[in-house]
C-alpha positions in Angstrom: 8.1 55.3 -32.0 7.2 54.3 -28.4 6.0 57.1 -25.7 9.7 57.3 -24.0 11.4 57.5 -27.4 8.7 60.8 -27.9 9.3 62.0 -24.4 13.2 61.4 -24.2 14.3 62.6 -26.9 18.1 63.9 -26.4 18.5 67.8 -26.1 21.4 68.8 -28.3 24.6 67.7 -27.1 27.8 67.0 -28.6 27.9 63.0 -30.4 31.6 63.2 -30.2 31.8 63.7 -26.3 33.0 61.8 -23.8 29.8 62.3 -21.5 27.8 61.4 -24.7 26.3 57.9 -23.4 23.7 57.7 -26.3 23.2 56.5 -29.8 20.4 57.9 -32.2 19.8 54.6 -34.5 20.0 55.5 -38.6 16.4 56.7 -38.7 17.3 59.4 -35.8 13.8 58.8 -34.0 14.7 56.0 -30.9 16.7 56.7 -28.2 18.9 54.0 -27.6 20.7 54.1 -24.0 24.2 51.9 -23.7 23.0 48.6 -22.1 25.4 48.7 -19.7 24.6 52.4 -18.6 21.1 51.3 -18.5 21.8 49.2 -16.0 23.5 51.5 -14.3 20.7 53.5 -13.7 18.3 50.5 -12.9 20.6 49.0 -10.4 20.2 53.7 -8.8 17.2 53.4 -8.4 14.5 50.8 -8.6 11.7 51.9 -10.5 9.1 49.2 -9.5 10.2 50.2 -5.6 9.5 54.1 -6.5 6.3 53.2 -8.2 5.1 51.2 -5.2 6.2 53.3 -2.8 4.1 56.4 -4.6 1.2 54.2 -4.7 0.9 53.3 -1.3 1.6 57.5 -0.7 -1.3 58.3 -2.2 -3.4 55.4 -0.6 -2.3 56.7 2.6 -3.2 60.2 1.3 -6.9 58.5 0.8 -7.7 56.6 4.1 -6.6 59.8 5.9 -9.5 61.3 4.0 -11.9 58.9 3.8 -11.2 58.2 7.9 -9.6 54.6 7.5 -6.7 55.9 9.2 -6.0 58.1 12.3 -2.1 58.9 10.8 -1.1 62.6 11.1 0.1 64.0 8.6 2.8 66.7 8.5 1.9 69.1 5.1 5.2 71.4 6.0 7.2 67.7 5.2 5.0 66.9 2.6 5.6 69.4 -0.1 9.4 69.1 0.1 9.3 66.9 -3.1 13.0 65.9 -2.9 12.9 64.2 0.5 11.3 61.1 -0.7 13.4 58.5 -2.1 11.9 59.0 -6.1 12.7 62.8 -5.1 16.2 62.3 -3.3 17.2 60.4 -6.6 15.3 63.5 -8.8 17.4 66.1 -7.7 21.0 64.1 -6.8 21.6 60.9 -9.5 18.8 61.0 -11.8 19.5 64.3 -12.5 23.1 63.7 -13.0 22.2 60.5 -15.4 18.8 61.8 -17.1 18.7 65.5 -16.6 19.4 66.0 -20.1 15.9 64.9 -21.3 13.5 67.4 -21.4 10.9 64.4 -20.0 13.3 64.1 -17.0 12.3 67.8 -16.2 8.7 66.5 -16.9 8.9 63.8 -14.3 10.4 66.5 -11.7 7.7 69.3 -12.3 5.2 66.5 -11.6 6.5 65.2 -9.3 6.7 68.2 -7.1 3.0 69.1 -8.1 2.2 66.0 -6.7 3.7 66.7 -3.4 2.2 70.1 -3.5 -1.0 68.8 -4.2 -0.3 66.4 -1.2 0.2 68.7 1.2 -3.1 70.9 0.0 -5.2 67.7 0.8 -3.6 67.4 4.0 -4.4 71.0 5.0 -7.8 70.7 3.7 -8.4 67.7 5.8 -6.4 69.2 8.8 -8.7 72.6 8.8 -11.7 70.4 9.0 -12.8 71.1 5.2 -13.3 67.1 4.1 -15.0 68.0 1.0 -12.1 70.4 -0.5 -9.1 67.5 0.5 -11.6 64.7 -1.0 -12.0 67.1 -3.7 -8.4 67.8 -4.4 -7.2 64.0 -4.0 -9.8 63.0 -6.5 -8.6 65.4 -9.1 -4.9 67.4 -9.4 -3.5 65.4 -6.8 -4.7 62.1 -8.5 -3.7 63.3 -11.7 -0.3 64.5 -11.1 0.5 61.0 -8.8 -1.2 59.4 -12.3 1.4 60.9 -14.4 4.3 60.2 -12.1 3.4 56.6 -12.1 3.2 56.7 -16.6 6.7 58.5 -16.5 8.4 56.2 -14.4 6.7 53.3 -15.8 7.8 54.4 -19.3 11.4 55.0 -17.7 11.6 51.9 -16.6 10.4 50.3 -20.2 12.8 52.2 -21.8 15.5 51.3 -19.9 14.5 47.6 -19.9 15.3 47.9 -23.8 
C-alpha cells in the first residue's frame, strides 16, 4: 500500500451516493479516484506549480536571513495561509474535491504552520534577532514547508494513477 493510499484513506461516506466519486478495489486498502475526476483536479490546480512556487517561498524566506536579499517582508500577510495560490485552492476547491480525506486536513494544518512559522522568521529577522529567524527557518519552519512539499508530491502521485 503506497503512502497516499495510507494517508487518503476515505472517511465514511455513503458508496451508493451520487457525490460518491471513489472506488475501494476488492482488497479495500487503495484508493482508487475516477480517472476522469482525477483529472479534474490536476487540470485545479497544478501541483508541480504549487510545489515550485513553495519552494522558491521558502528560498526567499532564506536569503532574507542569510542577507542575499534586501526584500521586505510583510509577517501580518504572511500568516494568512489561504492567500497563496496552494492556500486559495486549500480552503475553496480542494476542499470541495479532497476535503473528505483526513490527509487533506493534514496538508491544511501544515500548511498554515508553515505560514505561521513564516511569518515568526520574518519577525525575528525584522526585530534584529538573526539567530532566533535562522533558528526557526532551519527547524519548524523547514520542517512544516518539508511536509507540505511530501503531501503534495504524494497528491500529485496519487492522482497521476
Amino acid at each position: 500500500m503506497g503512502f497516499f493510499s495510507r494517508l487518503f484513506r476515505i472517511r465514511e461516506q455513503d458508496p451508493a451516493s451520487p457525490d460518491t466519486t471513489w472506488a475501494m478495489e476488492d482488497n479495500g486498502s487503495e484508493l482508487v479516484l475516477d480517472p476522469e475526476y482525477a483529472t479534474m483536479l490536476m487540470t485545479e490546480l497544478d501541483i508541480d506549480a504549487a510545489i515550485a512556487g513553495h519552494e522558491k517561498y521558502r528560498l526567499r524566506l532564506q536569503d532574507m536571513v542569510t542577507g542575499r536579499s534586501q526584500e521586505v517582508m510583510r509577517p501580518e500577510r504572511i500568516c494568512h495561509d489561504d492567500r497563496c495560490d496552494l492556500g486559495r485552492w486549500l480552503y475553496g476547491t480542494g476542499k470541495v474535491r479532497l476535503g473528505h480525506f483526513p490527509a487533506f486536513d493534514m496538508l491544511v494544518a501544515r500548511h498554515r504552520y508553515f505560514h505561521q512559522q513564516a511569518a515568526d522568521v520574518v519577525i525575528a529577522y525584522q526585530g534584529g534577532d538573526q539567530q532566533r529567524a535562522e533558528q526557526l527557518l532551519n527547524s519548524s519552519c523547514r520542517h512544516a514547508s518539508n511536509q507540505v512539499l511530501l503531501l503534495l508530491k504524494e497528491l500529485k502521485r496519487g492522482l497521476g494513477r
